[in-house]
C-alpha positions as CSV (number, residue, x, y, z in Angstrom):
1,X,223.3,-11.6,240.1
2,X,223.7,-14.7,237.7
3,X,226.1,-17.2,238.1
4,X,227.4,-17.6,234.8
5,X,227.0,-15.5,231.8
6,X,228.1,-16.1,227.5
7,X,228.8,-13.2,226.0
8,X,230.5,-13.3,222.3
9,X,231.7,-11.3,219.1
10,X,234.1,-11.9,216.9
11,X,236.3,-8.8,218.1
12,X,237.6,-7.9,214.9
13,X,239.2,-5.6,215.7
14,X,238.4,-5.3,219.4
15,X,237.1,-1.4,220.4
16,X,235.6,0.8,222.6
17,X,232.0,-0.2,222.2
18,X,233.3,-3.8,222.4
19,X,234.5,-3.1,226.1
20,X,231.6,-1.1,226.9
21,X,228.9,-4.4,225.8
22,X,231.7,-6.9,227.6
23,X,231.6,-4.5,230.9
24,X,227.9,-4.8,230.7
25,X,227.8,-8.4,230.7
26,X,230.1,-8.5,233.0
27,X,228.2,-6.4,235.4
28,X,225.3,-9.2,235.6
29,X,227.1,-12.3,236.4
30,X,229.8,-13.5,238.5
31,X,231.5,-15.6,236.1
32,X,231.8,-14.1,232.1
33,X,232.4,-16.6,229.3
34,X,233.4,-14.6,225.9
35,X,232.9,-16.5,223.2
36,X,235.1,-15.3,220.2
37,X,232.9,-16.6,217.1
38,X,235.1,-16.9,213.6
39,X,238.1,-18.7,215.5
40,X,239.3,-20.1,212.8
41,X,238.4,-21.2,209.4
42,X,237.3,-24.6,209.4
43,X,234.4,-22.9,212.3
44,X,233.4,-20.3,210.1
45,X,230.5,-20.4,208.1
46,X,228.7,-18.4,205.9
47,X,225.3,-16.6,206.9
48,X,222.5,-15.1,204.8
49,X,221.9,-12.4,207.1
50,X,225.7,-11.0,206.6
51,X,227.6,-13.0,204.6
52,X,230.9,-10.4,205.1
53,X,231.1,-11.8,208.8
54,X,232.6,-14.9,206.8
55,X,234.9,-12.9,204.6
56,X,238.7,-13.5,205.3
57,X,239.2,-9.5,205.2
58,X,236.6,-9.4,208.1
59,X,238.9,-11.7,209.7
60,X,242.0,-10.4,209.5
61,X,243.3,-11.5,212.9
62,X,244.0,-15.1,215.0
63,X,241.6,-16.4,217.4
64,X,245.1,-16.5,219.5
65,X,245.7,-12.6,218.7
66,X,241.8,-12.0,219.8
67,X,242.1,-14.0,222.8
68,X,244.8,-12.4,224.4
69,X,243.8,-9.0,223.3
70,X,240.4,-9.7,225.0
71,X,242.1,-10.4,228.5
72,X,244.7,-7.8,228.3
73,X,242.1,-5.0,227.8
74,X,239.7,-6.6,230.2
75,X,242.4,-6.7,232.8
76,X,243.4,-3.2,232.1
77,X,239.6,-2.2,232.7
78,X,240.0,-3.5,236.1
79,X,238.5,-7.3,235.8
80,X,240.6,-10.3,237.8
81,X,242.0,-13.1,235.4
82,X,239.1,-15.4,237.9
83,X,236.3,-13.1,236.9
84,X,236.1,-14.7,232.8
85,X,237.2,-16.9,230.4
86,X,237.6,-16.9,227.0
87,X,237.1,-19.7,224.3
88,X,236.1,-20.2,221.0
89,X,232.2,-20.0,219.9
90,X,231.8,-21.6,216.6
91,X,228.6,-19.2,216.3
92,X,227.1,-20.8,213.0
93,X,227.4,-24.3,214.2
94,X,225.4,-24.1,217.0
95,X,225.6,-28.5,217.6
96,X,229.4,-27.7,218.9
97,X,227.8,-25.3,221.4
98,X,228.1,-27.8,224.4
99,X,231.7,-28.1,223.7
100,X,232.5,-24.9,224.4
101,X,230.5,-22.7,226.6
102,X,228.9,-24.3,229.7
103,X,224.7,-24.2,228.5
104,X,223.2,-23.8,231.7
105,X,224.3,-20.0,231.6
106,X,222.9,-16.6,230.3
107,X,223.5,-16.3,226.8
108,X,224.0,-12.4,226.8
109,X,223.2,-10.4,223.2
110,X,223.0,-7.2,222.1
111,X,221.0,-6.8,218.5
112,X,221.1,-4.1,216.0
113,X,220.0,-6.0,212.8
114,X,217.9,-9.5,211.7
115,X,221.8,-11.0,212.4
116,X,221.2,-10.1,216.1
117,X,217.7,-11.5,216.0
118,X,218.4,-14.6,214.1
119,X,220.9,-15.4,216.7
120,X,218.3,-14.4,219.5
121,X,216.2,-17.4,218.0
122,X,218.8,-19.7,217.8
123,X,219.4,-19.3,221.0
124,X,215.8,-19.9,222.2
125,X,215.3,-22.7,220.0
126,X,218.0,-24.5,221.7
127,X,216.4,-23.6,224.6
128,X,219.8,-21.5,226.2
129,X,218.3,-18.6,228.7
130,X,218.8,-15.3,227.3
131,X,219.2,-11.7,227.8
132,X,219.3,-9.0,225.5
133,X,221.6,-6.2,226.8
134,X,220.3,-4.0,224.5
135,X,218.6,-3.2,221.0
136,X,218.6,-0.3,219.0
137,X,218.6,0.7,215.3
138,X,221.6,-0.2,212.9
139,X,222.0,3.4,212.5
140,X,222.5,3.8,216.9
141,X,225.0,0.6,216.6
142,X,228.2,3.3,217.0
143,X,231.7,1.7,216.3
144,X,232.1,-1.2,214.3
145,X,235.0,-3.5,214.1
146,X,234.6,-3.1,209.9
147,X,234.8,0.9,210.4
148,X,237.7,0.8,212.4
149,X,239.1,-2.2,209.2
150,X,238.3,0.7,207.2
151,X,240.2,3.4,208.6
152,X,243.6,1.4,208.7
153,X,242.9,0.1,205.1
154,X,243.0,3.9,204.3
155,X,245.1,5.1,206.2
156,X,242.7,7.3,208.2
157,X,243.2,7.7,212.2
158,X,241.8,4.7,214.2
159,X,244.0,4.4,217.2
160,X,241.2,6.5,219.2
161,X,238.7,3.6,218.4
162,X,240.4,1.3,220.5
163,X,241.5,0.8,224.1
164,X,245.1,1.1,224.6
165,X,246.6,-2.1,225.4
166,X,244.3,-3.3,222.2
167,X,246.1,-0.6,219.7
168,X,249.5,-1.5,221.9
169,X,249.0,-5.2,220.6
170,X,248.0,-4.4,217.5
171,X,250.9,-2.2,216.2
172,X,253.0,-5.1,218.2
173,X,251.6,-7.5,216.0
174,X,251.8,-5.4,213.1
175,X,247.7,-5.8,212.6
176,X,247.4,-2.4,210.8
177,X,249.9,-3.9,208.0
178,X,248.0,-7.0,207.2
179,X,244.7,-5.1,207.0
180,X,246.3,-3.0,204.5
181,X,248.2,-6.1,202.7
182,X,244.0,-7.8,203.1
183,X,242.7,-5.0,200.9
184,X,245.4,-5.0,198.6
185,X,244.7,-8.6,197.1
């Protein structure tokens, strides 16, 4: 098993497939680093490859709102509070890497598009050990944080997209209210 593994995603808004590729990273080290990329907007950049990953309404909620999101779910899912941690990843600005996420670890990825790859060959160019958890066609990807966007913009059923204490936090914080209010502008 490895030591120490990076796993990221922006998480917005966290779902099931989310905890099932951060339960599979999990799974092959001891210690997981999550990596929430987009933390805020002076560390988001644009990116040919998907320049909506950028967009303020694909980024509706705090990297504070993400990160405690992320450990109540993983918690809930059975993990210890010692078994990750969670920071910012500044994903486009790969120079603040070292700031961040220790670089001797596994940089964990899953790819479904020439985003996932481009990020797989950043990641080798800066020489960070990889491994890809899986890759399979964009049309195979299953849930995706702008689907489930979608469905509260519309006022379509999403709750079942999400773990529990995720859509607990999320009607807390009144998430499904400033998607709408997003869309609205």
């Amino acid at each position: 098993m490895i030591k120490t593994g990076v796993i990221h995603g922006r998480f917005q808004v966290l779902h099931n497939d989310h905890l099932k590729y951060l339960l599979a990273g999990k799974q092959r080290c001891q210690h997981m680093v999550i990596g929430i990329t987009n933390p805020d907007p002076v560390l988001t950049t644009d990116n040919p490859t998907d320049l909506q990953r950028s967009n303020p309404i694909a980024n509706p909620l705090t990297y504070f709102e993400r990160y405690t999101t992320i450990r109540r779910v993983l918690i809930d899912a059975g993990l210890s509070p010692s078994d990750f941690s969670v920071v910012p990843f500044p994903i486009n600005l790969p120079e603040l890497f070292k700031y961040y996420v220790p670089l001797d670890a596994t940089f964990f990825l899953t790819i479904y598009d020439e985003w996932g790859r481009q990020k797989l060959k950043q990641f080798h160019n800066m020489g960070l050990s990889t491994e890809v958890l899986w890759e399979r066609p964009l049309n195979e990807k299953g849930i995706s944080g702008n689907d489930v966007r979608k469905r509260i913009a519309t006022n379509r059923e999403w709750e079942h997209l999400v773990p529990e204490s995720a859509r607990n936090l999320m009607i807390k914080w009144d998430i499904p209210g400033r998607i709408k209010r997003l869309h609205q502008l």
